[in-house]
Biopython code that builds the backbone (N, CA, C, O; Angstrom):
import numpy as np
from Bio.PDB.StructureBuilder import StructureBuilder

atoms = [
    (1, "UNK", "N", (0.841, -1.174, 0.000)),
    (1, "UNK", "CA", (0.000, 0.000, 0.000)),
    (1, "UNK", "C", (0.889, 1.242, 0.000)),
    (1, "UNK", "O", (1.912, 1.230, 0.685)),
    (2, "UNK", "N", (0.583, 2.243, -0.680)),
    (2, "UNK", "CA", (1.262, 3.356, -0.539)),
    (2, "UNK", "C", (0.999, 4.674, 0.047)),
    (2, "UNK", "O", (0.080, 5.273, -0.513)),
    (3, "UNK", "N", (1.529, 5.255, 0.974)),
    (3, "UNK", "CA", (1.508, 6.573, 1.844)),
    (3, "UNK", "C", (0.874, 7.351, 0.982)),
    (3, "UNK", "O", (1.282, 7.237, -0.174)),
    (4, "UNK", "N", (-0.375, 8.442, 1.232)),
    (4, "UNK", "CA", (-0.255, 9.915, 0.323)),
    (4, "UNK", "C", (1.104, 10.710, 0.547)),
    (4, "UNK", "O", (1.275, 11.767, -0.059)),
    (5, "UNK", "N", (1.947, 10.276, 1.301)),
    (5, "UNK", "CA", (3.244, 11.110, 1.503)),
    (5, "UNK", "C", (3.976, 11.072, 0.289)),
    (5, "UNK", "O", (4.595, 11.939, -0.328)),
    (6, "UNK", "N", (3.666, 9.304, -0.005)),
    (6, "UNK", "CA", (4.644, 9.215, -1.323)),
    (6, "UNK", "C", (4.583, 9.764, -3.007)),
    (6, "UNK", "O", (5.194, 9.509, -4.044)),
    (7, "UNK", "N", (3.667, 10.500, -2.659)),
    (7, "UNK", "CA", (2.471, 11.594, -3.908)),
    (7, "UNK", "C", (3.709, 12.704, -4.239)),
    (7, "UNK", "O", (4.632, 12.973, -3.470)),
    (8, "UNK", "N", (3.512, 13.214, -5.434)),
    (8, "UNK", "CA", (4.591, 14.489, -5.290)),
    (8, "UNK", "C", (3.593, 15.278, -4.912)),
    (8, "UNK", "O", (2.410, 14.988, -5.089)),
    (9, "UNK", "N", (3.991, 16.302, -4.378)),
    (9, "UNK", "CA", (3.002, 17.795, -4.034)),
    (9, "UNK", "C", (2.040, 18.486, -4.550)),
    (9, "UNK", "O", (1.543, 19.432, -3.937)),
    (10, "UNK", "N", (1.589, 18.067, -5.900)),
    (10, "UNK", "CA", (0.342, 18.442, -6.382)),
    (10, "UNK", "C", (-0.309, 17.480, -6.081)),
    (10, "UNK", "O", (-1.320, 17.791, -5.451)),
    (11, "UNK", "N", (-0.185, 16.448, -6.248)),
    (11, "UNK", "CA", (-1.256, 14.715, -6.328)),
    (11, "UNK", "C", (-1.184, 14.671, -4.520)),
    (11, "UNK", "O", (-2.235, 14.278, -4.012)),
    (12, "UNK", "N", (-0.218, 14.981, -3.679)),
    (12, "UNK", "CA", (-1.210, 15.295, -2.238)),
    (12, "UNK", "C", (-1.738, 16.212, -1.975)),
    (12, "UNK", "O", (-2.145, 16.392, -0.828)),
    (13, "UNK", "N", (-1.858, 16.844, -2.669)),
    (13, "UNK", "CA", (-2.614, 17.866, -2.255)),
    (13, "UNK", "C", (-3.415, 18.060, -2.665)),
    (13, "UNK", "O", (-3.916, 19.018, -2.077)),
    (14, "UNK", "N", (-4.282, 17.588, -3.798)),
    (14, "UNK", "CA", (-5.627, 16.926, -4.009)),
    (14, "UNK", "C", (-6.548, 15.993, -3.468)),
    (14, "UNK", "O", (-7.756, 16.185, -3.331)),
    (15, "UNK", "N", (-5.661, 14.574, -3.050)),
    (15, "UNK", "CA", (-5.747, 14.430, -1.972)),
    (15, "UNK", "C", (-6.550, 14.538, -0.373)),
    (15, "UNK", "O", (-7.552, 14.036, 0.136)),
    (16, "UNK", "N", (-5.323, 15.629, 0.111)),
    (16, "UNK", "CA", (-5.790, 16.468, 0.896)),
    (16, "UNK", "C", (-7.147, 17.045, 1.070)),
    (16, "UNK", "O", (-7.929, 16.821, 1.993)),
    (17, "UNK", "N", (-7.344, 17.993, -0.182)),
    (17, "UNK", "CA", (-8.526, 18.763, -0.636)),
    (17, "UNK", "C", (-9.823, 17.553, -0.312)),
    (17, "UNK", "O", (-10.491, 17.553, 0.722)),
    (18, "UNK", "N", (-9.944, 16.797, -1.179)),
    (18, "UNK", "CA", (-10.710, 15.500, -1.075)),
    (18, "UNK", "C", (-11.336, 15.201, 0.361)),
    (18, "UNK", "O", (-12.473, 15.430, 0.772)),
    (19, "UNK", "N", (-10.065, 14.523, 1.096)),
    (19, "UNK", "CA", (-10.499, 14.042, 2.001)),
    (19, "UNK", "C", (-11.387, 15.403, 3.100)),
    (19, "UNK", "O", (-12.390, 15.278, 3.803)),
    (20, "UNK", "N", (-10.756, 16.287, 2.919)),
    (20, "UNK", "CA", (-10.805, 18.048, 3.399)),
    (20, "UNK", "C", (-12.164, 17.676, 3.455)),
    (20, "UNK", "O", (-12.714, 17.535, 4.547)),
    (21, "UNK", "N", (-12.908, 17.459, 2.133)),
    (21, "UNK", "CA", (-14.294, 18.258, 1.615)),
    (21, "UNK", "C", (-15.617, 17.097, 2.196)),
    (21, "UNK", "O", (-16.809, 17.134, 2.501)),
    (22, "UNK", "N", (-14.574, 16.188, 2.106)),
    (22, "UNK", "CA", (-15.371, 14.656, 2.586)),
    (22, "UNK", "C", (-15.787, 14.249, 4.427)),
    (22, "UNK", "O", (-16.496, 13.453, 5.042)),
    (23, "UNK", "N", (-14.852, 15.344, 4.710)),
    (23, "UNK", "CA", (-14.831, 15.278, 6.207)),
    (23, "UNK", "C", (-15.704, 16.728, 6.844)),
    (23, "UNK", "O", (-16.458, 16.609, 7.810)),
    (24, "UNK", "N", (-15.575, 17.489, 6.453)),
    (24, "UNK", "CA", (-16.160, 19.006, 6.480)),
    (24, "UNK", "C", (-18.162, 18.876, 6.233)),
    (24, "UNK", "O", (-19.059, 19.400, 6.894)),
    (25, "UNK", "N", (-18.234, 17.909, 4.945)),
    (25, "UNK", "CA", (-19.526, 18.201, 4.788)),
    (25, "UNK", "C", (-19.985, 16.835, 5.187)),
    (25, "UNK", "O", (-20.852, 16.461, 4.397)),
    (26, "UNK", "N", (-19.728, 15.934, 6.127)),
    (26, "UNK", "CA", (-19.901, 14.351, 6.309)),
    (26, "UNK", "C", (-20.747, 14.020, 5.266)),
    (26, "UNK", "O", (-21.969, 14.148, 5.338)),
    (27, "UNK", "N", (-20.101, 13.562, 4.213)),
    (27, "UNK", "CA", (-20.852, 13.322, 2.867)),
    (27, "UNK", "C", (-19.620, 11.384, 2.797)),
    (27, "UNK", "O", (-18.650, 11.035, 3.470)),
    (28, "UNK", "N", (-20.147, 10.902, 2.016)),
    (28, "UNK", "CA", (-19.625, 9.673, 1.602)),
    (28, "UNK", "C", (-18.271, 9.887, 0.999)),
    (28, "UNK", "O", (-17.155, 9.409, 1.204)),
    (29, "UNK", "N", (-18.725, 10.692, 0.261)),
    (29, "UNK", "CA", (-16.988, 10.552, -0.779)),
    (29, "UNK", "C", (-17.061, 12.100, -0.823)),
    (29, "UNK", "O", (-18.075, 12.798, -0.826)),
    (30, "UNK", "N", (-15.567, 12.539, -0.861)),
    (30, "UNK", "CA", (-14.367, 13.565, -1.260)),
    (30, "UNK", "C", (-13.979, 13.704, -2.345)),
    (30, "UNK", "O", (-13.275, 12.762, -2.707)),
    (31, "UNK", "N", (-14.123, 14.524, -3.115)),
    (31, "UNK", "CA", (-13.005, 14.315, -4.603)),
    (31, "UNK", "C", (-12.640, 15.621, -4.593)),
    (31, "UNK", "O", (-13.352, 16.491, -4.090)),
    (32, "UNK", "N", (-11.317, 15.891, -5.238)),
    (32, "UNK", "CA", (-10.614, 17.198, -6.481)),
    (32, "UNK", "C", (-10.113, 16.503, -7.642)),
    (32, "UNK", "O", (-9.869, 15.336, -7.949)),
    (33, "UNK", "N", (-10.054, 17.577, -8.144)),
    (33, "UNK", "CA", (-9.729, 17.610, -9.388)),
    (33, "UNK", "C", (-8.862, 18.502, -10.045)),
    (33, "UNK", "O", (-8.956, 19.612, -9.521)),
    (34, "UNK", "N", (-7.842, 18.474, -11.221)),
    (34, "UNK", "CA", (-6.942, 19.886, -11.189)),
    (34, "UNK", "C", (-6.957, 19.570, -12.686)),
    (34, "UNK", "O", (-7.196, 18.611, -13.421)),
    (35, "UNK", "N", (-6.606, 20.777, -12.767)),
    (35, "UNK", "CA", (-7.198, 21.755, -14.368)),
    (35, "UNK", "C", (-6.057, 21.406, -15.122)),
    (35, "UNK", "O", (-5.162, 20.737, -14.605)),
    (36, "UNK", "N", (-5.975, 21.939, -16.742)),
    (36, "UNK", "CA", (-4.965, 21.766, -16.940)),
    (36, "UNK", "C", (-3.665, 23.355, -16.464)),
    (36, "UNK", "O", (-2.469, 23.649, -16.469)),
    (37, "UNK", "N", (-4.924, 23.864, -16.148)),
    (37, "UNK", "CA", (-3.660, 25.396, -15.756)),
    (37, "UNK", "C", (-3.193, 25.254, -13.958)),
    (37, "UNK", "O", (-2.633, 26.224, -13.446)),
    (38, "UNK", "N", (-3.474, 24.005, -13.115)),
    (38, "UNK", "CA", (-3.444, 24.203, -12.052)),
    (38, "UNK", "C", (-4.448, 24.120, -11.072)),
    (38, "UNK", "O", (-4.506, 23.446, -10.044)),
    (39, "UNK", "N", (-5.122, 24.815, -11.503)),
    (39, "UNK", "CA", (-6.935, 25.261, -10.331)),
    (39, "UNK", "C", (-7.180, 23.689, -9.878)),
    (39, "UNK", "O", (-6.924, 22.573, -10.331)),
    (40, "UNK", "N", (-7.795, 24.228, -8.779)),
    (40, "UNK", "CA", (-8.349, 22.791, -8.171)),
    (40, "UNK", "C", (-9.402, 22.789, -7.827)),
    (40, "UNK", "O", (-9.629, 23.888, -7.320)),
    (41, "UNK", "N", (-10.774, 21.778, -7.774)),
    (41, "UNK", "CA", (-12.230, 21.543, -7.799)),
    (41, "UNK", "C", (-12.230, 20.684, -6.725)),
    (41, "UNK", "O", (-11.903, 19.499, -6.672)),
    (42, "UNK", "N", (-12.641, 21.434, -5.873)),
    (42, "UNK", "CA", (-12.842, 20.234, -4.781)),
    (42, "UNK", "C", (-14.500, 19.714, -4.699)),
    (42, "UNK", "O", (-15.365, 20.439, -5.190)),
    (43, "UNK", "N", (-14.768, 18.753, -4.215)),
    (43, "UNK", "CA", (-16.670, 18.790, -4.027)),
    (43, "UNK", "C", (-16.468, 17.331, -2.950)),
    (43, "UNK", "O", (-15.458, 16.802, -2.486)),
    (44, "UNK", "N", (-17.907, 17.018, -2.835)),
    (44, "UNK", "CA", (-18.503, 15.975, -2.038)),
    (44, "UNK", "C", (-19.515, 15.555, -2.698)),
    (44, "UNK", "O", (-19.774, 16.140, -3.750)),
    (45, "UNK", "N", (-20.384, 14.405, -2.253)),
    (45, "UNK", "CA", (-21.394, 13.926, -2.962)),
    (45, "UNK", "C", (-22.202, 14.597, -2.649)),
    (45, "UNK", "O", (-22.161, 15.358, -1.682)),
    (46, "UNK", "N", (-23.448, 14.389, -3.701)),
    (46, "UNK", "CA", (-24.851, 15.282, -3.490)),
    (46, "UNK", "C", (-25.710, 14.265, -4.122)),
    (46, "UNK", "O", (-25.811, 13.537, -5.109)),
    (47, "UNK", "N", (-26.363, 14.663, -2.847)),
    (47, "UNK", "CA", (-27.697, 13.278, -2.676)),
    (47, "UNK", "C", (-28.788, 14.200, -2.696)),
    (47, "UNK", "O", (-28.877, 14.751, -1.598)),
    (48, "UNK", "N", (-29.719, 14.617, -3.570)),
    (48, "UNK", "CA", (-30.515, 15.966, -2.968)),
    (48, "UNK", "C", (-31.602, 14.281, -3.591)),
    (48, "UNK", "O", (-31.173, 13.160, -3.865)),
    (49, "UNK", "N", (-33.141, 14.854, -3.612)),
    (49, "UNK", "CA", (-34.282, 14.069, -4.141)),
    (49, "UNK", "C", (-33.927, 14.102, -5.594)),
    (49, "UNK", "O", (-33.986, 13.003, -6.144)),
    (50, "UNK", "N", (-33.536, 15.224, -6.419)),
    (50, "UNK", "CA", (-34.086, 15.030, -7.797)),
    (50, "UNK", "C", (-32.516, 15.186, -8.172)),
    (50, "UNK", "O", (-32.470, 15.778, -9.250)),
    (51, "UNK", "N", (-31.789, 15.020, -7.911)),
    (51, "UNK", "CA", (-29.918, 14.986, -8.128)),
    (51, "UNK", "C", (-29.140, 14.214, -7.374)),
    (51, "UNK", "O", (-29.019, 14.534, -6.192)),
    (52, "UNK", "N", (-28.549, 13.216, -7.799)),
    (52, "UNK", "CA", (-27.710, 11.869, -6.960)),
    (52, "UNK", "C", (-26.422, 12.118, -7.769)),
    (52, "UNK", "O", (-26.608, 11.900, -8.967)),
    (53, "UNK", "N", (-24.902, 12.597, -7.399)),
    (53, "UNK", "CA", (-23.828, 12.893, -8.118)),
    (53, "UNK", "C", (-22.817, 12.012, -7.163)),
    (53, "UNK", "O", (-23.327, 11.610, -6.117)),
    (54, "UNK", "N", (-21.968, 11.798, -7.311)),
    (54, "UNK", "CA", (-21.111, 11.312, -6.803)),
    (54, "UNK", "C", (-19.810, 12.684, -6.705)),
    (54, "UNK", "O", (-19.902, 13.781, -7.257)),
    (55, "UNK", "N", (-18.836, 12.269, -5.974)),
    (55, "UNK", "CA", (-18.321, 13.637, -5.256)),
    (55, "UNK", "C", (-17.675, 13.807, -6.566)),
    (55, "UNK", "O", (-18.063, 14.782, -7.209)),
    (56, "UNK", "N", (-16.519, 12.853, -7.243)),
    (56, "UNK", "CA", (-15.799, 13.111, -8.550)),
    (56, "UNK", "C", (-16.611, 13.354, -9.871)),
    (56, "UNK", "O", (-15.942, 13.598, -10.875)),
    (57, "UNK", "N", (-18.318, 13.305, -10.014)),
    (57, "UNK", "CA", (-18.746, 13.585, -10.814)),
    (57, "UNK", "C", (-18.757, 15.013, -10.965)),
    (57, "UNK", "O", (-18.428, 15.628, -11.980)),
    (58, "UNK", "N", (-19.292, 15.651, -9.523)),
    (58, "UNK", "CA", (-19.432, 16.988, -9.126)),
    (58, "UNK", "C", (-18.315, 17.696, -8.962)),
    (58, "UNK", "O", (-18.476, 18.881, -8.666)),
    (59, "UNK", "N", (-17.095, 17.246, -9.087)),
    (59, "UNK", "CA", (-15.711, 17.904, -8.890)),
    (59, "UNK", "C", (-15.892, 18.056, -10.822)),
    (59, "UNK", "O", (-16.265, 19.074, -11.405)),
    (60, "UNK", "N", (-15.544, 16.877, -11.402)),
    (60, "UNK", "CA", (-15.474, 17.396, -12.589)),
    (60, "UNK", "C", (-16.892, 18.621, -12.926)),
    (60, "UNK", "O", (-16.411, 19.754, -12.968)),
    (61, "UNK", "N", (-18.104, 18.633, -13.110)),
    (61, "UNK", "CA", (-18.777, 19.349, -13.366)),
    (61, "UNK", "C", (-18.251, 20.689, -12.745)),
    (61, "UNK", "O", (-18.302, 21.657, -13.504)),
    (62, "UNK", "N", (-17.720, 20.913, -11.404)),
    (62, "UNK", "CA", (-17.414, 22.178, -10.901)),
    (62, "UNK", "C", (-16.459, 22.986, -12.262)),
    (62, "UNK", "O", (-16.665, 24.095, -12.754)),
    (63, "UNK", "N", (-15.154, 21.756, -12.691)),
    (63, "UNK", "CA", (-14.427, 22.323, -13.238)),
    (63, "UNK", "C", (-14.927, 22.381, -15.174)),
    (63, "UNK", "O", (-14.189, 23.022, -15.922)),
    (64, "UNK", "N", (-15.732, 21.922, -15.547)),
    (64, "UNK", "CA", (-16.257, 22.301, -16.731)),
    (64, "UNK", "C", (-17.118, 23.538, -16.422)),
    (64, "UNK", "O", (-16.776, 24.484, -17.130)),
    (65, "UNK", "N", (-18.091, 23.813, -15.616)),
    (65, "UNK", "CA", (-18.918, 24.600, -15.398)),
    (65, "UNK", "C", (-17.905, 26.448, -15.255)),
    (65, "UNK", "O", (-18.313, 27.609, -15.227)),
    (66, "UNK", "N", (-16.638, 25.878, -15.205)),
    (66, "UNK", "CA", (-15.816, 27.001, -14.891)),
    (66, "UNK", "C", (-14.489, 27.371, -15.815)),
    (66, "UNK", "O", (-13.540, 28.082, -15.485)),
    (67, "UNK", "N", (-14.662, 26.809, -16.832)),
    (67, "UNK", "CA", (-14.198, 26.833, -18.131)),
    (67, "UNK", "C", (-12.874, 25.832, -18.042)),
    (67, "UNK", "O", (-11.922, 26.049, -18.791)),
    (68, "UNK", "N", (-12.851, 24.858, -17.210)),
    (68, "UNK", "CA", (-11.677, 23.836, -17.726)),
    (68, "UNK", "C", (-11.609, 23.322, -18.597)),
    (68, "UNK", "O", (-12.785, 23.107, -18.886)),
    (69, "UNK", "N", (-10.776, 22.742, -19.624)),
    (69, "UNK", "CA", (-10.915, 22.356, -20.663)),
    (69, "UNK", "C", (-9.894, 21.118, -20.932)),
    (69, "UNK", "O", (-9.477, 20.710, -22.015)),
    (70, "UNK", "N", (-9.693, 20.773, -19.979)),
    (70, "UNK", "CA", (-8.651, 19.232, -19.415)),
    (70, "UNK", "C", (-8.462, 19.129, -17.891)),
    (70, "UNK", "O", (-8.752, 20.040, -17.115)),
    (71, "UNK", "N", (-8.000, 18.054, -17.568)),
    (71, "UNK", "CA", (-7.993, 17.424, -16.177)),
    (71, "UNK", "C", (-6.142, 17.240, -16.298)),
    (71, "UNK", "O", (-5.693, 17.182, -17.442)),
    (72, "UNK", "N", (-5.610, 17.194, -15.666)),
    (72, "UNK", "CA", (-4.244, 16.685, -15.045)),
    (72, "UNK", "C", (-4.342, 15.390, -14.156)),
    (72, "UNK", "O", (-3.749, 14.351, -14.443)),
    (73, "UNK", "N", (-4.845, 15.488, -13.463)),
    (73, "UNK", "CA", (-5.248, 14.823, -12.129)),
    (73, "UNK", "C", (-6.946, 14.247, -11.518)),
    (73, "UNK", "O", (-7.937, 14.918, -11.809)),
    (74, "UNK", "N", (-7.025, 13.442, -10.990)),
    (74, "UNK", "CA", (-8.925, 13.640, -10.241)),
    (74, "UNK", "C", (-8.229, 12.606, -8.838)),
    (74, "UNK", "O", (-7.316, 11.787, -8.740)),
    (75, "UNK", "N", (-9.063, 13.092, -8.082)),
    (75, "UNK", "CA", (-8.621, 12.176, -6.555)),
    (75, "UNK", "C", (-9.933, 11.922, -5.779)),
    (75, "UNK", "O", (-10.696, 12.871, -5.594)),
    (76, "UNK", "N", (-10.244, 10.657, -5.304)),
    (76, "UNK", "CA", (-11.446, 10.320, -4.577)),
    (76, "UNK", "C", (-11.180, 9.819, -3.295)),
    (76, "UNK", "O", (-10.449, 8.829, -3.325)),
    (77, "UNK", "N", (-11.573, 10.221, -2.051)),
    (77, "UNK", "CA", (-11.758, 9.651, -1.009)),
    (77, "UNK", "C", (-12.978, 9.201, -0.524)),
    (77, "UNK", "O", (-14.055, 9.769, -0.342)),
    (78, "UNK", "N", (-12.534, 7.898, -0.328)),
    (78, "UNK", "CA", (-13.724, 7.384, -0.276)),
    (78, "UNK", "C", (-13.422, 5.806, 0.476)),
    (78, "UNK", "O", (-12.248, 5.502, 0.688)),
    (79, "UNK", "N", (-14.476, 4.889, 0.839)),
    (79, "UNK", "CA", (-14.772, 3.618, 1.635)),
    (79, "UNK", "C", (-14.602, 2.508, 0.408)),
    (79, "UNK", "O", (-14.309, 1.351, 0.708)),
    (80, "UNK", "N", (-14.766, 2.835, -0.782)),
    (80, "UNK", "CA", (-14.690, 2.159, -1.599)),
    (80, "UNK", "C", (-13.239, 1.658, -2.267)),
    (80, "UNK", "O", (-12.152, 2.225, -2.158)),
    (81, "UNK", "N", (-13.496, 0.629, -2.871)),
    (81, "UNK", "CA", (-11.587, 0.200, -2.711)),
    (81, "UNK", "C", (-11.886, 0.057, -4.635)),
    (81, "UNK", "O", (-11.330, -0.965, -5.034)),
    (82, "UNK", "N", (-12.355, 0.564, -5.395)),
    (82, "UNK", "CA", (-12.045, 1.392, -6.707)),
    (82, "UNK", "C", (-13.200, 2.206, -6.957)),
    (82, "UNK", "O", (-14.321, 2.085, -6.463)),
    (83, "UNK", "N", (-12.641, 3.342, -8.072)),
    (83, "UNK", "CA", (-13.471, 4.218, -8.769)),
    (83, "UNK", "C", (-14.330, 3.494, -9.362)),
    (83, "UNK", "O", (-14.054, 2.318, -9.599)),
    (84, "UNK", "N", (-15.870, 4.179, -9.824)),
    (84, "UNK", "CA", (-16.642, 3.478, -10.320)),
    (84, "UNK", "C", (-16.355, 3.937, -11.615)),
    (84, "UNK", "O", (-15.750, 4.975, -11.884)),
    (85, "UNK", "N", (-16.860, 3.044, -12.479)),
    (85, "UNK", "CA", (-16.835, 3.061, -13.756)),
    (85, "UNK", "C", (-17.172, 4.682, -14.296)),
    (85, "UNK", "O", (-16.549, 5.405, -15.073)),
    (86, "UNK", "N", (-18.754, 4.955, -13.331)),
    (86, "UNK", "CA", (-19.439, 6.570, -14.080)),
    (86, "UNK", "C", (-18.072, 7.678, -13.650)),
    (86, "UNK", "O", (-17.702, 8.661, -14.292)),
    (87, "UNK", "N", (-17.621, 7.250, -12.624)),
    (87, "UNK", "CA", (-16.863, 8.341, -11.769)),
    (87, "UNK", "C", (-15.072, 8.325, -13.167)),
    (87, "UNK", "O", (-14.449, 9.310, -13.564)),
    (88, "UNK", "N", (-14.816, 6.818, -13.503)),
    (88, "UNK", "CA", (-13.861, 7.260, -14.806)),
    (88, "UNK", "C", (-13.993, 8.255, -15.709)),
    (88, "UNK", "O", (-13.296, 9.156, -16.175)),
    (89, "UNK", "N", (-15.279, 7.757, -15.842)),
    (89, "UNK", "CA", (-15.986, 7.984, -17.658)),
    (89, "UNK", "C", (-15.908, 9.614, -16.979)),
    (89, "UNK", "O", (-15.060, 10.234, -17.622)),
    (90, "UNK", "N", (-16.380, 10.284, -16.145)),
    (90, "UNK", "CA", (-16.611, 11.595, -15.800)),
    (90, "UNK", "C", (-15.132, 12.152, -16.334)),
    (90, "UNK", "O", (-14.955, 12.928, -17.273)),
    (91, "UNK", "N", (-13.964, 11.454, -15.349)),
    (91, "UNK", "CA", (-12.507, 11.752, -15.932)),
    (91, "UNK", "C", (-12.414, 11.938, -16.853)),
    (91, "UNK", "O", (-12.179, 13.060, -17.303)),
    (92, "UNK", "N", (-12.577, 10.807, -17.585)),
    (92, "UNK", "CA", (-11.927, 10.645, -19.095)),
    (92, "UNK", "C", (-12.674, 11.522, -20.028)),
    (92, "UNK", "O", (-11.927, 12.007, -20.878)),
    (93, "UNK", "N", (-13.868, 11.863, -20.129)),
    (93, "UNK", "CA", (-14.232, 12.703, -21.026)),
    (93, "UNK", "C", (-14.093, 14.498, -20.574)),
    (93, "UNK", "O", (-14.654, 15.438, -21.137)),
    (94, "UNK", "N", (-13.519, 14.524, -19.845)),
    (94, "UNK", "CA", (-12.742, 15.842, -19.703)),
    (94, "UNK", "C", (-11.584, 15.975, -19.722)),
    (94, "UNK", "O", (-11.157, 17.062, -20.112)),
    (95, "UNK", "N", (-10.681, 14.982, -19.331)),
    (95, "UNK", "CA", (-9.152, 14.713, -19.247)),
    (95, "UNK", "C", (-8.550, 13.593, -20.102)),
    (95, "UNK", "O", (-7.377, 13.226, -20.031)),
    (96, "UNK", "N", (-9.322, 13.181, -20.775)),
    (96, "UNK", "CA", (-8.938, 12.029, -21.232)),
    (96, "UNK", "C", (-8.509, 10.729, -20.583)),
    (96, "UNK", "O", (-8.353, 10.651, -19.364)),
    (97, "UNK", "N", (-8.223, 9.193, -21.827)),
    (97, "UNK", "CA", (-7.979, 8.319, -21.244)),
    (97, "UNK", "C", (-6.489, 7.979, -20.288)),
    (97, "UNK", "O", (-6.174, 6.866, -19.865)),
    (98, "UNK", "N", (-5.878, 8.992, -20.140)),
    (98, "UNK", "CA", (-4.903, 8.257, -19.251)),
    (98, "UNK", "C", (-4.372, 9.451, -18.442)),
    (98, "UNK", "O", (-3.216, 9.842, -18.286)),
    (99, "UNK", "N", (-5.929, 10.077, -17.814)),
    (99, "UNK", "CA", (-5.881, 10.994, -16.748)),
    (99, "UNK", "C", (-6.090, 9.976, -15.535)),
    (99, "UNK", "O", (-7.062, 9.226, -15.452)),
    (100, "UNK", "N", (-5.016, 10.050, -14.577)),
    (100, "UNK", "CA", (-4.874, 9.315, -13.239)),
    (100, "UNK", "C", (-6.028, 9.955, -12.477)),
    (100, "UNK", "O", (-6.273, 11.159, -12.397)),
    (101, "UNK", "N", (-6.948, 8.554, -11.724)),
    (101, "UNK", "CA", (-7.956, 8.700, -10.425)),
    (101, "UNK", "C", (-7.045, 8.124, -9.464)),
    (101, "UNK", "O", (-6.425, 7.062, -9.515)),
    (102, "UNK", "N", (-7.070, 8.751, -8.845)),
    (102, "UNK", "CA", (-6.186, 8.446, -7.297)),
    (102, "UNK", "C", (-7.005, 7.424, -6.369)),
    (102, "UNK", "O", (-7.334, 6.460, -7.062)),
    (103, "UNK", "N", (-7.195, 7.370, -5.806)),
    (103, "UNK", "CA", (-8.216, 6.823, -4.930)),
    (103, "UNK", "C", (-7.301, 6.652, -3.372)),
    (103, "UNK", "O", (-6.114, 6.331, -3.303)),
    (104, "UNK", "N", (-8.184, 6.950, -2.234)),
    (104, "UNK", "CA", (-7.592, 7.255, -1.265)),
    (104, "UNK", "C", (-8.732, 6.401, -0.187)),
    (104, "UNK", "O", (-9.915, 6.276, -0.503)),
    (105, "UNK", "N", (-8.164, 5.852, 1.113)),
    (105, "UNK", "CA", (-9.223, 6.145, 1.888)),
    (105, "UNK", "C", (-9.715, 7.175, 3.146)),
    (105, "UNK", "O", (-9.386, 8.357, 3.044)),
    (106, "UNK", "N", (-10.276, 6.867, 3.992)),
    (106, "UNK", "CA", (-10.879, 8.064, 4.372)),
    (106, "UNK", "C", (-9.715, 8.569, 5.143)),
    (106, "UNK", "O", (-9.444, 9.769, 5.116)),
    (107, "UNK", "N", (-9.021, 7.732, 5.820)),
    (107, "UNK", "CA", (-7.727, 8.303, 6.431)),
    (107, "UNK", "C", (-6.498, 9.004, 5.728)),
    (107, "UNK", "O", (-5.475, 9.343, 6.324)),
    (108, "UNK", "N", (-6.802, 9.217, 4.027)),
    (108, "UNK", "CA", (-6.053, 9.616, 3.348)),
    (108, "UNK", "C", (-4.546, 8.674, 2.784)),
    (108, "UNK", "O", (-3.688, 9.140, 2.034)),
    (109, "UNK", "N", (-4.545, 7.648, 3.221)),
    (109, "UNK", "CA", (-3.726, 6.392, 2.597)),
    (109, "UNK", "C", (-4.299, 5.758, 1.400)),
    (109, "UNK", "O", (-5.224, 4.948, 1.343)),
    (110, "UNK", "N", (-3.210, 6.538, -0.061)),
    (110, "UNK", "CA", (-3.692, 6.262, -1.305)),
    (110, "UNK", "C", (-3.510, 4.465, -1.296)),
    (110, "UNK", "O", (-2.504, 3.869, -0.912)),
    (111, "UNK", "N", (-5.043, 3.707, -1.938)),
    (111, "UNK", "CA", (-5.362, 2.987, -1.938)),
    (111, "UNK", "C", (-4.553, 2.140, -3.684)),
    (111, "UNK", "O", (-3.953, 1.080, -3.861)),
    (112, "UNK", "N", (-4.968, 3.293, -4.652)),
    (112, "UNK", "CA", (-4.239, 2.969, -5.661)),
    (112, "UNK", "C", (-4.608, 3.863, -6.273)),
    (112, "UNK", "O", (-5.335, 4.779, -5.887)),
    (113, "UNK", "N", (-3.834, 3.588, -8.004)),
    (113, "UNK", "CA", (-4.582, 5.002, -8.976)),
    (113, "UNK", "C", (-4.495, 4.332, -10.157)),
    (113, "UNK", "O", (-3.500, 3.668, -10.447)),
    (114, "UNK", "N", (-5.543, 4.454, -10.941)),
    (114, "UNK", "CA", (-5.998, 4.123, -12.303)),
    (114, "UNK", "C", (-6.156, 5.287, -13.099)),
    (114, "UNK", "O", (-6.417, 6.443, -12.765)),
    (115, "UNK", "N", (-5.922, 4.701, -14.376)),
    (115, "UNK", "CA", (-6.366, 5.280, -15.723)),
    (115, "UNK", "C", (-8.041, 5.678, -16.093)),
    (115, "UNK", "O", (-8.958, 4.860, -16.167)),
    (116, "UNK", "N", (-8.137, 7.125, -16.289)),
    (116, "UNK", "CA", (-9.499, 6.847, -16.374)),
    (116, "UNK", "C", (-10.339, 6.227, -17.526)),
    (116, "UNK", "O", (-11.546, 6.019, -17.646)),
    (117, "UNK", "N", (-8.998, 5.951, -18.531)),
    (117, "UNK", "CA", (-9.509, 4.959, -19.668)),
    (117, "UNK", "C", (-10.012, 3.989, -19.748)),
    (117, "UNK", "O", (-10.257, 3.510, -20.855)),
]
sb = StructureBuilder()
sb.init_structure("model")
sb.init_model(0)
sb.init_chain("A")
sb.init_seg("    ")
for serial, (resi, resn, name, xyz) in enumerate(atoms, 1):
    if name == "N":
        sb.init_residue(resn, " ", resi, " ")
    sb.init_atom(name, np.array(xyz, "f"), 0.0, 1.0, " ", f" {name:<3s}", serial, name[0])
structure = sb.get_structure()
């Protein structure tokens, strides 16, 4: 298993953000996301009645909704031991196929990281 220590300094610190947003709003899952200029999208899940997102769906939407136009990075904290398939596909069609999902758990010990291809 590998430390978030062992992350270089942008990829913990997404991370970070993640678990940040996941713990702040006691929501299920944490995600960021980083642009291709840098910026970072942090969110949580949203469970409303007529909207069910997952936190990395809503991280990417933050950062399209705000003129990103590629991904570098996406990071999920979460209980789950991989990204879901919708939560790739969210990646990959903003960042393409071999934009890294991090995946972390809630204690912030990256679990692993995939391709969102």
């Amino acid at each position: 298993m590998t430390e978030s220590t062992d992350l270089g300094p942008e990829d913990r610190k997404i991370v970070t953000l993640a678990r940040s947003a996941r713990a702040r709003n006691g929501v299920p899952e944490g995600a960021a996301v980083r642009d291709e200029t840098g910026r970072t999208y942090v969110a949580g899940t949203v469970q409303l009645e007529s909207l069910k997102l997952s936190a990395l769906q809503t991280a990417v939407a933050m950062a399209v909704a705000s003129g990103a136009t590629s991904l570098e990075a996406a990071a999920v904290v979460s209980e789950a031991q991989t990204p879901s398939d919708a939560d790739r596909a969210a990646v990959r069609d903003l960042g393409g196929p071999d934009t890294p999902v991090l995946l972390a758990g809630p204690d912030g010990t990256l679990r692993g990281s995939v391709m969102a291809g």
